[in-house]
N, C-alpha and C positions, 0 to 999 in steps of 0.2 A: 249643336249638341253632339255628342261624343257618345256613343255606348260598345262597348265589347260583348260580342253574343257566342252563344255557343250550339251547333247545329246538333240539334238532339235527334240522330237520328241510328241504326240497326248499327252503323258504325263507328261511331262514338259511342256506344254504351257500354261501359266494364271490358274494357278490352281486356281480353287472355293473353297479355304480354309480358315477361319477365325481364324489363328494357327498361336496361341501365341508363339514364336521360344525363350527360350534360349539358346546361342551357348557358353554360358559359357565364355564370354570375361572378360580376367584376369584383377583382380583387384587389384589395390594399394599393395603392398607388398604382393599377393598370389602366390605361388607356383605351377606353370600352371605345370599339368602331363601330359605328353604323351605315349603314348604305341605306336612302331612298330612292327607289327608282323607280322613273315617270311611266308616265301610261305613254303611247302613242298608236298602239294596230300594229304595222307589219314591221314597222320605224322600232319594233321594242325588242327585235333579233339584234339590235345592238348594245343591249345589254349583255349577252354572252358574251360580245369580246370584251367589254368591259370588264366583268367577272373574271375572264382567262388571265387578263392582262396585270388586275389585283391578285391575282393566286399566283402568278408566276415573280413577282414581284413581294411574294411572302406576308402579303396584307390578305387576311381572312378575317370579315367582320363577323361579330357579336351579337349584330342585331340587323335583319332585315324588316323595310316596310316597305310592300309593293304597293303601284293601283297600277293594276289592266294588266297589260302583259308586264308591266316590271313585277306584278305578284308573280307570273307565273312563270316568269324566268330567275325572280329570285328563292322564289318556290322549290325549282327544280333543283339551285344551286342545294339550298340547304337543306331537300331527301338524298345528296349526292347523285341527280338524275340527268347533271345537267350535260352530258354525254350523250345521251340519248337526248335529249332536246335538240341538239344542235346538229347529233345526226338528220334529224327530224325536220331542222328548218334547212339543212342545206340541200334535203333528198326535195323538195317542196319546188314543183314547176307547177306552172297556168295548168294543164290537167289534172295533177294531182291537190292541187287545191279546192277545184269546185267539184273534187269525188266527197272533197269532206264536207262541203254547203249543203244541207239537209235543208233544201226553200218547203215553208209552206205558206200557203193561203188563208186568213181570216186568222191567225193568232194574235200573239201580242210582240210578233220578231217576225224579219223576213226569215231568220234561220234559229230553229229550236235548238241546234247544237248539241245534238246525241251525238253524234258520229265524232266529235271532238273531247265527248265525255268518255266515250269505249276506248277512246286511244289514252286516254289520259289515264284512266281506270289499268287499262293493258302494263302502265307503266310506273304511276304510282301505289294502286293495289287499294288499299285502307290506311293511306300513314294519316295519322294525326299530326295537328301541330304541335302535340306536347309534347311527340316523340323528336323532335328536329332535336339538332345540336346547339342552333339558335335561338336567339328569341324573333318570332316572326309574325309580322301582322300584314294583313289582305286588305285594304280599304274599298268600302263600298258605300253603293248610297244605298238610304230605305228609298223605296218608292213614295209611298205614299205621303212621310215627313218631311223628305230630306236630308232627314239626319243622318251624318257623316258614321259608318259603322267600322270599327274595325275589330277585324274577324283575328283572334289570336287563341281561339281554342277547337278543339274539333275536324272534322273533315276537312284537308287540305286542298281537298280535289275541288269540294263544293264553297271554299272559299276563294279557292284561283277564279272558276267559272263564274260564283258573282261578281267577282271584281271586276272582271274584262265582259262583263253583258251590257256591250255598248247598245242602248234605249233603239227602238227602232229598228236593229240589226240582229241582235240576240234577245233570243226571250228571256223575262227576269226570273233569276233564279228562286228558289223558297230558303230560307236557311234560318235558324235560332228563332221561330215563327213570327217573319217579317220576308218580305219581298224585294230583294237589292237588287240594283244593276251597278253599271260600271263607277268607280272609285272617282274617276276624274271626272265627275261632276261636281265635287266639293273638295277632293285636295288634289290633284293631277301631281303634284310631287311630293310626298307627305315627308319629310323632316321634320314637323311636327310629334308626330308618330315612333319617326326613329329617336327623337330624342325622349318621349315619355316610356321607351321601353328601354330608359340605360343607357344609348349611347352619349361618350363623353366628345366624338367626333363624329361628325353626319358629314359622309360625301354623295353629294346628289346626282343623279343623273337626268337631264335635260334634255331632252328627245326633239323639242320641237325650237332649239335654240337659233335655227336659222330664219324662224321670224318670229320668235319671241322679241316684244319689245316695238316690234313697228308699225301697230296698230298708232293710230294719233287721232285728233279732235280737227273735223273741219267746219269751222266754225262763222262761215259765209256760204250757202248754198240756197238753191232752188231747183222746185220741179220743173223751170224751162231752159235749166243751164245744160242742155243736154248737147251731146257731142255725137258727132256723126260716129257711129259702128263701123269695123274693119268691116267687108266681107269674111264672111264663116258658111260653111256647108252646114244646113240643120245637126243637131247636136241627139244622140240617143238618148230617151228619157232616162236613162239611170246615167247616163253623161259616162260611160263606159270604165266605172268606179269599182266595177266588178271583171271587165272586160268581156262582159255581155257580148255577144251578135247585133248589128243596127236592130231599134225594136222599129215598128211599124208606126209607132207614135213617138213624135220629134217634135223637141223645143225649138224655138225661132233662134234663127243663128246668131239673132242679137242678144239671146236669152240666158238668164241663168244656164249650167251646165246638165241640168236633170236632178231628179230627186236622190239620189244619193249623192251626189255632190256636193247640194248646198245643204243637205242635215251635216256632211260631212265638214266644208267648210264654217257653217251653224256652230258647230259642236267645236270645232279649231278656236273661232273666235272665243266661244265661250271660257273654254280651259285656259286660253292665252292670258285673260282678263286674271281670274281666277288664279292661276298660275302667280303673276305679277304681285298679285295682295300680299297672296300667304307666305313668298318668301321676300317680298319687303317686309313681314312682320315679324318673321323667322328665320332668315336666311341660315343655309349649310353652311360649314367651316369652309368645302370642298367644294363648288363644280365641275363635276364634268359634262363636257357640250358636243356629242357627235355632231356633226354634219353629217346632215340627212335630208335636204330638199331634196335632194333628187331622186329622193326613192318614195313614192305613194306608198299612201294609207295603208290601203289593201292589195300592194304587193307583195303578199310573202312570200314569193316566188327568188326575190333577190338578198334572198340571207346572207348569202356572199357579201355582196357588199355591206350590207349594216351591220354584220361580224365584224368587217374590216376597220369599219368609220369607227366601233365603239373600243374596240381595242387601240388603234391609234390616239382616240381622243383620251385615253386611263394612261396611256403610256407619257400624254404629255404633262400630264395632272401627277404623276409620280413626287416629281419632287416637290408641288406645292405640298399633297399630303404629310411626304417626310419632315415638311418645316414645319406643317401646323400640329402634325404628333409631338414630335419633339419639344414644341413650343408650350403644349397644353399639358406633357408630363414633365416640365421642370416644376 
């Protein structure tokens, strides 16, 4: 189920603004663009080259649909902030990262994620979505239904934040009174989305393309078909997904990698799955596919490179777009 909400809250109320909104509604025989772009963690600072590589390239879409960090780098694109974000990810080392992990104890998130809302707030202030130039939606999930949300009015801030409140990690947001977390539990690439809000072309971006698709069926096994273990040195319970200090309590070297790992891997599979349905039932006009194994989850630290991989990957997707523009405005 589908619903669009709107977060009622001191800052969406009767804004005192005199702002003049184009949302860019299509006109007579134009070529409405849309961009979806995937969720993936730290894998989602490739979205910005992406973005650079279509704006340098004179392609500016009409309609953004994020889940996770694709909201909030497409987000950024369309308050025109996305300058400051990129400052942002590329000033971003192993110290200055766990300055922003606010850990606590007995919540419902190992991280409540204030220290990431003051920075955001620092930078986007109070924009609404209605005030964007685009048309833009946040995908998230409700918690307690499931039902797929997409956030298109209201606080932009408090719609980026639910989208990327990965379950587990970030505490779930409050918004349009309902409780979401992150989008890529029900649409990880929403084209969907981009296409119900206008676009006449959807280019999607694919964060997790280097093993999307390799999951398979084995369909002969047993609990004794087991196979001798490499040697491995115990493993730190959070399997060093944070880049934690060894903790004192250690999974068996033959073991899973720790508890952040396998929610992490948990959650990989799940999207992949996921991923696979919704655009064999939908597929973009467009893919575009950084390569990105080699950068984890929770590295933000190497924005550099997932800058690089998503720009190179828009740069090579250019001329599919120009043929399938072309092809859908004759």
């Amino acid at each position: 189920m589908l619903l669009n909400v709107f977060s009622r809250n001191k800052s969406t109320a009767e804004p005192d603004r005199n702002i003049s909104v184009d949302r860019q509604e299509p006109k007579a025989g134009a070529t409405h663009i849309g961009l979806a772009l995937g969720g993936g963690a730290a894998r989602g600072w490739a979205h910005i080259g992406v973005l650079r590589a279509l704006e340098k390239a004179g392609i500016r879409p009409a309609v953004i649909a994020g889940t996770s960090m694709g909201a909030l780098a497409g987000g950024a694109w369309a308050a025109g902030r996305l300058d400051q974000l990129e400052e942002f990810a590329r000033s971003m080392t192993k110290r200055r990262m766990f300055g922003f992990l606010d850990w606590r104890i007995g919540g419902n998130g190992l991280i409540s994620g204030g220290r990431l809302a003051r920075l955001l707030e620092n930078n986007f202030g109070e924009t609404l979505i209605e005030e964007l130039p685009v048309k833009y939606a946040a995908i998230a999930t409700e918690l307690s239904s499931g039902h797929e949300i997409w956030l298109t009015r209201g606080s932009l801030i408090q719609s980026m934040r639910a989208s990327y409140a990965l379950p587990g990690i970030f505490a779930p947001i409050r918004a349009g009174g309902r409780w979401l977390v992150d989008g890529a539990l029900v649409n990880p690439i929403p084209v969907s989305a981009a296409r119900a809000l206008g676009a006449r072309v959807v280019i999607a971006v694919n964060l997790h393309s280097d093993v999307f698709g390799k999951g398979t069926v084995i369909q002969d096994s047993g609990p004794h078909d087991e196979e001798e273990p490499a040697p491995a040195a115990p493993r730190n319970l959070f399997g060093n997904v944070f880049g934690l200090p060894r903790s004192r309590v250690q999974t068996p070297a033959d073991g899973p990698r720790g508890i952040s790992s396998v929610m992490m891997d948990a959650f990989n599979i799940t999207q992949d799955r996921i991923s696979r349905s919704r655009l064999a039932g939908d597929p973009p006009d467009v893919m575009i596919s950084p390569r990105l194994n080699h950068v984890g989850l929770f590295e933000f630290y190497r924005a550099d490179e997932a800058i690089r991989a998503g720009e190179e990957a828009a740069e090579r997707a250019l001329a599919g777009i120009a043929e399938t523009v072309a092809a859908l405005s004759a």
